[in-house]
N, C-alpha and C positions, 0 to 999 in steps of 0.2 A: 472371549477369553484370549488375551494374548499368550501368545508362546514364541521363548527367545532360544530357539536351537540354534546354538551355536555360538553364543555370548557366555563367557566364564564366569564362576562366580567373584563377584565384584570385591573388593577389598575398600571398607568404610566408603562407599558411593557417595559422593556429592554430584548433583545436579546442576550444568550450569545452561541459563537459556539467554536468547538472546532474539530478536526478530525486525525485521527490516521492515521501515515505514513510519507511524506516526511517534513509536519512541525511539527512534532513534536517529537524532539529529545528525548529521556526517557521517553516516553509515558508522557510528564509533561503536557503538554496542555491538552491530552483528560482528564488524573485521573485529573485535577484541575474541570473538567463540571464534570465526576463522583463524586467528592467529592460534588459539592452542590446538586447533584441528593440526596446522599446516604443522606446528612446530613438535609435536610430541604425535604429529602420525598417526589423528583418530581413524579408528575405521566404522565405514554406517552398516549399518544392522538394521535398521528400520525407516520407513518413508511414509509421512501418512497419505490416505490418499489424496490426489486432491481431486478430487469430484465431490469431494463433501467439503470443504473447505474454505476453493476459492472462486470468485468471480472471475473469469478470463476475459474479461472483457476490458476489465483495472488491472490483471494481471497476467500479462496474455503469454502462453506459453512459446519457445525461440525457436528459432529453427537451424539447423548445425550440419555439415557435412564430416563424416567419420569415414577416411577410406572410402570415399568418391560416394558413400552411402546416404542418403537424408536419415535426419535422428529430429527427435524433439522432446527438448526437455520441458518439463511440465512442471509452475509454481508449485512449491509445498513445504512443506517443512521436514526436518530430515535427524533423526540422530543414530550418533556415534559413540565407540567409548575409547579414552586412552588410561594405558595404565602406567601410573605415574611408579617410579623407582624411589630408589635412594634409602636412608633413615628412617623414613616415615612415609613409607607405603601408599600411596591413596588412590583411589580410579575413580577418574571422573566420567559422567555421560552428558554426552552436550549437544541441545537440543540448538538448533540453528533454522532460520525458516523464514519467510515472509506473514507479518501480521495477517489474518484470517479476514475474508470478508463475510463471512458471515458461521451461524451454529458455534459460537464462542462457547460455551459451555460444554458442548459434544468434543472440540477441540481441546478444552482444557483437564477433562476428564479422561480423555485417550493419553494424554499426556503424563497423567498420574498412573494411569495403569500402566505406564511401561517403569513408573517411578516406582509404583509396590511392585511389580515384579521382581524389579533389580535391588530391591532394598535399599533403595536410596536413602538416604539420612536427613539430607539438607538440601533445597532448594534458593540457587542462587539467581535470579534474573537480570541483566543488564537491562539498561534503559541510558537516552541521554535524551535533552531535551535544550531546548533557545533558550538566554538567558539574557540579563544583564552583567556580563562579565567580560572582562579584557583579558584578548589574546595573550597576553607579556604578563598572566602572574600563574600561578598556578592552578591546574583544573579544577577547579571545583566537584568535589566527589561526597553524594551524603547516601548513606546507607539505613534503609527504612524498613522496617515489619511490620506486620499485624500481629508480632507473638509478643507479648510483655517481657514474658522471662529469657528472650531471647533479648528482647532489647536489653535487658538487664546486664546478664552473661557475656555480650557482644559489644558491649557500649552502642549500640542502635538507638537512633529514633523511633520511637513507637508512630504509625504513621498518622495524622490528623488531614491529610489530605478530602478534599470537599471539591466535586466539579466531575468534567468532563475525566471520562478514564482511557485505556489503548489496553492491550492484549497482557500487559506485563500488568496493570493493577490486577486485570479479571483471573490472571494464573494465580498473583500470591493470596487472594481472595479464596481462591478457591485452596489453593492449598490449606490456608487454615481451616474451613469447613472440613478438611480431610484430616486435620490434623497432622501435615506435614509442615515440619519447620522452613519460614519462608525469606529471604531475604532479597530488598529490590536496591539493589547499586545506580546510582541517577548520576552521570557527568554532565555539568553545565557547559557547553557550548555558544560559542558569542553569536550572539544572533546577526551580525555585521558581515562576518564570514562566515557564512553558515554550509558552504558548499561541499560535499565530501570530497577525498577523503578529511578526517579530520586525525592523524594519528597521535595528536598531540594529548586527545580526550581518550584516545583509546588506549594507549599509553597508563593516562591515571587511571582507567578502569583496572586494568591488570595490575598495577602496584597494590589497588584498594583490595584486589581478589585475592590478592596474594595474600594481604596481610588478615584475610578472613578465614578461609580454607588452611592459612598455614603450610602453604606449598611455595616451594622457590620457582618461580618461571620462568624459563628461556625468552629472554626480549628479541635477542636475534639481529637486525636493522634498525628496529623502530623506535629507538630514541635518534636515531640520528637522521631517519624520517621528520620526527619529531623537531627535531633542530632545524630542518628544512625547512619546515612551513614554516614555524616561527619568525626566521628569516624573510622568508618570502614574504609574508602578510605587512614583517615591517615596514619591508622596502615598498610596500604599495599603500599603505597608511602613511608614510610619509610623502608621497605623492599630492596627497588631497588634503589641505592644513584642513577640513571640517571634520576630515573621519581621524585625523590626528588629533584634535582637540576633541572630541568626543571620547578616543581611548584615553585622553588624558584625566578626564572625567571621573570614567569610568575605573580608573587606575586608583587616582585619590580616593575615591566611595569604599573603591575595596580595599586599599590600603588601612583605612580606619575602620573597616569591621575587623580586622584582620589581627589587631596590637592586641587585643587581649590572648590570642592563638599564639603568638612568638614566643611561647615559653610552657612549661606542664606539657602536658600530654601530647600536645601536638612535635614537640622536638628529642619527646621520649621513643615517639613511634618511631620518628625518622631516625634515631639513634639506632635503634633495635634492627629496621630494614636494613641498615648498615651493616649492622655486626653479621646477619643471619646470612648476607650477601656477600661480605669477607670470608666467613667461617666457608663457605659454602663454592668459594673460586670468586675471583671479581666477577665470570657472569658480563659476559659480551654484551653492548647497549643497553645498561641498566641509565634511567633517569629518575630521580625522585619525584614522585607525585605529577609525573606529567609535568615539572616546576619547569625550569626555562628550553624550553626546547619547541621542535614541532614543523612540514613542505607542503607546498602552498600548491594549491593546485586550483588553475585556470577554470569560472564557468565556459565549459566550451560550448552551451547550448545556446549561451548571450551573448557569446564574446565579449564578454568581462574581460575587462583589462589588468582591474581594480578592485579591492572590492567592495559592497554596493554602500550607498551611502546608510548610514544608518537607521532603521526601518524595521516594525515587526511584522513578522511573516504570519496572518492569522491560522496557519497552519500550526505553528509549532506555539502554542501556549498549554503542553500538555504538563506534565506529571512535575511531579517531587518537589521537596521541601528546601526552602533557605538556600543560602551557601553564593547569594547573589542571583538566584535563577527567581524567575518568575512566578512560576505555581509549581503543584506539587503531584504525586499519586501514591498509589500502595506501593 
């Protein structure tokens, strides 16, 4: 039985999770739940353990001096809640954590019970994954469920994903078994620069969260993070004419899925982020769609100068569908 002494009752909960490891390519999914952690000031209320969890061995706990004292922090996953103000009231709870090594199910199910506890409504999961897409157009962001009538109601893909899965298919999985409404947010990542941060991805994840939850977000720096790397990356693909003609490639492939998108739906949305964004204050480092922006940050474990030539990582061929990425998941 969970019991949450001392967490208020929630105002319409949405659920947002995010987990460090195999979905999330540039750490972009988990910094997108740290950023509304840092920015709106969640506070934790629960940790789960990790002796049921994780390997320590894959995940080995750090060690830290506090006031000349040794401390040690220990993998796990952790949530908190913020309550969001304004017009439209809403509080979120946001699960953040390092992917499970193992009892994925006992994981996923402690998970829901802190979800019916709090009355959560909606369950939203980040994921990012490698793709074939270039740095210089916009993140690629597709939003997947296993509910129909939510795909319906939400314009979603209903998810057809087939293969290998990570912690975020096995949650919205189960979330439907529970009959909680689930939705998995996937940003493709170039798999050429694949090294975190990546704020450029994490960036479209929050524009696309925004435009689902219906909540305006504090962006704070990070578009102009965002501007940084984008910068940077260029300057070092113009370096190496292979990895410049390669994004050139990969520029033209997506430029031509992309013409039928230049108009409908696709410059209605961004019209509407506009207005809701004007009505609302301009709203300090807003970027659209993670679109031209994004700081470049050095492999320091290789001393990468550059980065690497073009190459897939058999690591990252996990989840989600279309939008130029590779494979797909829930």
């Amino acid at each position: 039985m969970i019991e949450l002494e001392g967490v208020p009752e929630l105002v319409d909960p949405v659920m947002i999770a995010a987990f460090e490891g195999w979905n999330d390519a540039g750490d972009s999914a988990s910094s997108a739940v740290a950023h509304l952690e840092r920015e709106w000031k969640g506070e934790v209320f629960a940790a789960l353990d990790a002796e049921d969890y994780y390997d320590f061995q894959v995940n080995r706990p750090t060690v830290f001096l506090e006031g000349g004292v040794r401390r040690i922090t220990w993998p796990t996953t952790r949530l908190s809640v913020v309550r969001v103000g304004g017009d439209k009231p809403r509080d979120l709870v946001l699960v953040r954590g390092i992917e499970p090594s193992m009892r994925w199910r006992s994981f996923c199910n402690e998970i829901l019970g802190f979800a019916h506890e709090l009355g959560v409504e909606m369950v939203v999961i980040l994921g990012a994954l490698l793709g074939d897409t270039p740095h210089t157009r916009p993140v690629p962001v597709s939003g997947v469920t296993s509910d129909p009538d939510l795909a319906r109601t939400m314009d979603l893909e209903e998810t057809r994903y087939e293969g290998p899965t990570g912690i975020v298919g096995i949650l919205q999985e189960a979330c439907t078994h529970a009959g909680v409404p689930a939705v998995s947010l996937w940003a493709a990542v170039p798999h050429y620069v694949s090294q975190p941060p990546n704020p450029k991805a994490t960036l479209a994840l929050l524009n696309r969260l925004e435009d689902l939850i219906d909540l305006r977000i504090p962006l704070g720096e990070l578009a102009e993070d965002a501007r940084a790397w984008q910068l940077g990356v260029d300057q070092l693909a113009a370096e190496d004419s292979e990895v410049a003609e390669y994004v050139q490639t990969l520029e033209e492939a997506r430029d031509t899925a992309d013409l039928p998108e230049a108009s409908g739906e696709a410059i209605a949305r961004e019209f509407e982020r506009y207005l809701r964004r004007r009505d609302g204050g301009p709203g300090p480092g807003h970027a659209t769609d993670g679109g031209e922006s994004t700081s470049y940050l050095r492999d320091t474990s290789s001393g990468r100068t550059r980065p690497p030539k073009p190459a897939r990582d058999e690591r990252d061929e996990p989840e989600e569908p279309g939008d130029g990425s590779e494979s797909s998941d829930d």
